[in-house]
C-alpha positions as CSV (number, residue, x, y, z in Angstrom):
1,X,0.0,0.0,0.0
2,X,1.5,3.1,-1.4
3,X,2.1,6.1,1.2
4,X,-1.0,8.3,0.7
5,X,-3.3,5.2,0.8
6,X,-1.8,4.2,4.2
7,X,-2.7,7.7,5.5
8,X,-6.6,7.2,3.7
9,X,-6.6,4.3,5.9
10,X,-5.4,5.9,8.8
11,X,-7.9,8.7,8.5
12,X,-11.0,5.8,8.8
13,X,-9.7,4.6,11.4
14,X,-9.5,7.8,13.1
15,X,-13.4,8.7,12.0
16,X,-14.5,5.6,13.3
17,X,-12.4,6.1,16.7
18,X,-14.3,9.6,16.2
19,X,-18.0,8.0,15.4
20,X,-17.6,6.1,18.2
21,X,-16.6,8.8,20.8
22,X,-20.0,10.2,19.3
23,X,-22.4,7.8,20.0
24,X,-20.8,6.9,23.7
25,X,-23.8,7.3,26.4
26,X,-22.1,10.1,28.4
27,X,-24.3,12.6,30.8
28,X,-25.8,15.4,29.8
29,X,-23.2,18.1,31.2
30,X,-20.5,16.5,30.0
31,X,-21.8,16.3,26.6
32,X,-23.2,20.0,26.4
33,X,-19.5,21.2,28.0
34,X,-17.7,18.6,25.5
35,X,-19.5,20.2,22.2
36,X,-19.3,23.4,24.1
37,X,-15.8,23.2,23.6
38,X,-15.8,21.5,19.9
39,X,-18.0,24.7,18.9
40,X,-16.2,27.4,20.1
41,X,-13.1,26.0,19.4
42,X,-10.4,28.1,16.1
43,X,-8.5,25.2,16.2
44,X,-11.2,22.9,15.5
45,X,-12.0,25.2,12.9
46,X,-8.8,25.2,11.2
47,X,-8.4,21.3,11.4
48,X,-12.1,21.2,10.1
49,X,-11.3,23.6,6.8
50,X,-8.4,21.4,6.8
51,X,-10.3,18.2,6.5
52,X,-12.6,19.3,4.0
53,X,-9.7,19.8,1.4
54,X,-8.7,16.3,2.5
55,X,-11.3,15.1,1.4
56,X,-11.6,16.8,-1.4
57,X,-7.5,14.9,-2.5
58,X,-9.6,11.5,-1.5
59,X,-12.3,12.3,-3.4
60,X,-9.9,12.5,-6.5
61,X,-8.4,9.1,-5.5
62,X,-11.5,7.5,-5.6
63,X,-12.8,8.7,-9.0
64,X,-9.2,7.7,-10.3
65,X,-9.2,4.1,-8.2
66,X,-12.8,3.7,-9.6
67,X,-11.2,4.6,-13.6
68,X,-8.8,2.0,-12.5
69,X,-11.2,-0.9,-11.8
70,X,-13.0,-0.1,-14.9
71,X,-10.2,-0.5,-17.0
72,X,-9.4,-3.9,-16.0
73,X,-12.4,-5.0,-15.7
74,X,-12.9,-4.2,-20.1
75,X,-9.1,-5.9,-19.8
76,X,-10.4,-9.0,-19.2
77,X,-14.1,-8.7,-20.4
78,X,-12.1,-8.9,-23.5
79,X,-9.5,-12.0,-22.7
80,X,-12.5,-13.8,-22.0
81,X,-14.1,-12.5,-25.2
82,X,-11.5,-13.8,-27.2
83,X,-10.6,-17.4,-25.4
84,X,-14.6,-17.9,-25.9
85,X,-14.4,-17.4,-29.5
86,X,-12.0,-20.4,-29.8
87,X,-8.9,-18.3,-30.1
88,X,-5.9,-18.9,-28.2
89,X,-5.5,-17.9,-24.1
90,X,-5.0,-14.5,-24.7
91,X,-3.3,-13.7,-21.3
92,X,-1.1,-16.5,-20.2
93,X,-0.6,-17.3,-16.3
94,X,1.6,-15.1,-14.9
95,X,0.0,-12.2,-17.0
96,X,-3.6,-13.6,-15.3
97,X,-2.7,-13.1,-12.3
98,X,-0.5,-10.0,-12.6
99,X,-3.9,-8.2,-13.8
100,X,-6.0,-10.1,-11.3
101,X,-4.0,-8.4,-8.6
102,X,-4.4,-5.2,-10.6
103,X,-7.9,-5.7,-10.1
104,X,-7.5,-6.4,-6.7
105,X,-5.7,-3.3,-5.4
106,X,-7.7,-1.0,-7.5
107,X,-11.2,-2.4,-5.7
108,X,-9.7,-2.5,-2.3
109,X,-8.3,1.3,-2.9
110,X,-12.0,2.1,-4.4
111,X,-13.5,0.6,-1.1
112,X,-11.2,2.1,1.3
113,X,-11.7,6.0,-0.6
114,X,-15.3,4.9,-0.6
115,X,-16.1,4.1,2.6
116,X,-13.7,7.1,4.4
117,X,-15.8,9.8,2.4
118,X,-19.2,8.2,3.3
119,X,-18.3,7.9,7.1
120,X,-17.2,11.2,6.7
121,X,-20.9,12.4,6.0
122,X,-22.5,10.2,8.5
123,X,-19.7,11.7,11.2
124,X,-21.1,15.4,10.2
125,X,-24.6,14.4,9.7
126,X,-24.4,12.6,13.3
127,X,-22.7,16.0,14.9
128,X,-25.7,17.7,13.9
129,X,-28.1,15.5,15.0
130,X,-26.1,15.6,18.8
131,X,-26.7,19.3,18.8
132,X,-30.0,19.2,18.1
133,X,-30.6,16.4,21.0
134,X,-28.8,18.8,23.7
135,X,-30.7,22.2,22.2
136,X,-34.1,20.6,22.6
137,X,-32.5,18.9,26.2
138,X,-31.8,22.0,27.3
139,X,-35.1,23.8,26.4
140,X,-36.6,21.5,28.1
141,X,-34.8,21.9,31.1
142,X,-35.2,25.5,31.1
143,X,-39.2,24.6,30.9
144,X,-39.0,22.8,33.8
145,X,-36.9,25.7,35.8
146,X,-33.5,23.6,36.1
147,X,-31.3,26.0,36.8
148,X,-28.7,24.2,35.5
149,X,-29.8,25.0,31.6
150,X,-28.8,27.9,30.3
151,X,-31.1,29.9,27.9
152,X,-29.3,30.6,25.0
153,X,-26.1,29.2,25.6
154,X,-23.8,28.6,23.1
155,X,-24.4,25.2,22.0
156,X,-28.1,27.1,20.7
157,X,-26.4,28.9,18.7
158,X,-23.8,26.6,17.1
159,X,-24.3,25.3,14.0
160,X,-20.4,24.2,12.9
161,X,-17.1,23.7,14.6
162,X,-15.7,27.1,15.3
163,X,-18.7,29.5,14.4
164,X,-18.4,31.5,17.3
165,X,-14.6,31.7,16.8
166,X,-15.2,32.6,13.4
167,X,-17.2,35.4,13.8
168,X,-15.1,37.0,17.0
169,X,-12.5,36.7,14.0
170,X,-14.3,39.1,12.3
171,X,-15.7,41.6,14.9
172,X,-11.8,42.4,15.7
173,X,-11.5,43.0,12.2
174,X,-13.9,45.3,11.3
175,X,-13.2,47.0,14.9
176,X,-9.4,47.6,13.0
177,X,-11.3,49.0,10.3
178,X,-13.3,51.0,12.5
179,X,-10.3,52.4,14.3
180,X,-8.6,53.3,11.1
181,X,-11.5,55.1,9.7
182,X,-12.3,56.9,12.7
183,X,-8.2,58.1,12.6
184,X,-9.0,59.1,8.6
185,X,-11.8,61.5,10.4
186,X,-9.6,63.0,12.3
187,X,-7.3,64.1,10.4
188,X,-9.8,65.2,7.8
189,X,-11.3,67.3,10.5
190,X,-8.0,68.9,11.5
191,X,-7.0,69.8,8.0
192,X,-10.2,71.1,7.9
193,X,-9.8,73.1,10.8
194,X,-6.4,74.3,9.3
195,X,-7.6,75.4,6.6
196,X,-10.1,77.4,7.5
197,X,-8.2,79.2,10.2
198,X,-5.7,80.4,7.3
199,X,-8.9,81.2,5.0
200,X,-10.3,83.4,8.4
201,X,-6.6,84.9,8.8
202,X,-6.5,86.2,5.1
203,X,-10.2,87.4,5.5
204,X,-9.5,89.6,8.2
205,X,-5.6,90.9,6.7
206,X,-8.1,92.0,3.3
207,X,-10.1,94.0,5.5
208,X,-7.3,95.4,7.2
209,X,-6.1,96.5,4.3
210,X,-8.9,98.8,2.8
């Protein structure tokens, strides 16, 4: 198995470590503090925007894994087309089996990118059924008056890894920008200001002067 397939493999095993973490029975604080954290989270952010161009690299080994299978599967569609006519063994037995293996690693890398991008989807598709589970938890806590839910906490409001992070990202940004303009102002103002104090100063010399 060729480097970058080894590290497809090791990124399923990781998401099923991951989908398993997910659907452990845990109690409800330590969930809601656990996705707490997860949403949040710049880190997770960043290794999330990282995953998705991952996946992106696997999804191009798949479609290429799948061009693979295809093409020895008309391989020897048509060896077996031509021995059935009556012709002679088109591939002999160490060419057989040299494609049969071709065959064989290009279905088992097909599988393996196969299966890592659909668990991939069920691991973001069972994230955001977990959050919905806690929200509605917690709103119904806070029907019942437990003071330990807390109306609109952050978990209401997060709907990927790193929103919140995100989004304090930008408020210091366009507080810069706001900062910046407000110094552009100023100094409008004061060349304002300068100028006319010089246009009052030659006003009053003119009428000096007659």
């Amino acid at each position: 198995m060729t480097l970058y397939y080894s590290l497809v493999f090791l990124l399923l095993v990781a998401e099923m470590v991951i989908f398993l973490a997910l659907i452990v029975p845990l109690p409800f604080t330590w969930r809601r503090k656990l996705f707490t954290f997860v949403s949040e989270s710049p880190l997770v952010a960043k290794l999330q925007y990282g995953m998705k161009i991952t996946f992106i690299f696997i999804l191009i080994l798949f479609v290429d894994s799948v061009n693979r299978v295809y093409r020895v599967q008309i391989e020897l569609a048509a060896a077996h087309k031509a021995e059935g006519r009556g012709g002679a063994a088109v591939l002999g037995g160490s060419e057989r089996m040299e494609v049969q293996a071709r065959k064989f690693y290009s279905q088992r890398n097909m599988y393996l990118c196969g299966f890592t991008l659909f668990l991939s989807l069920i691991l973001n598709r069972t994230y955001v059924m977990i959050l919905d589970v806690l929200r509605l938890e917690e709103e119904v806590k806070a029907f019942k008056g437990d003071p330990a839910a807390k109306k609109g906490s952050s978990l209401q409001k997060a709907g990927n890894a790193g929103e919140i992070g995100k989004l304090k990202e930008e408020l210091a940004a366009k507080d810069r920008d706001m900062a910046n303009l407000k110094k552009q102002v100023e100094n409008m103002q004061k060349e304002y200001n300068r100028m006319g104090d010089q246009v009052s100063g030659s006003d009053a010399t003119s009428r000096k002067g007659q």
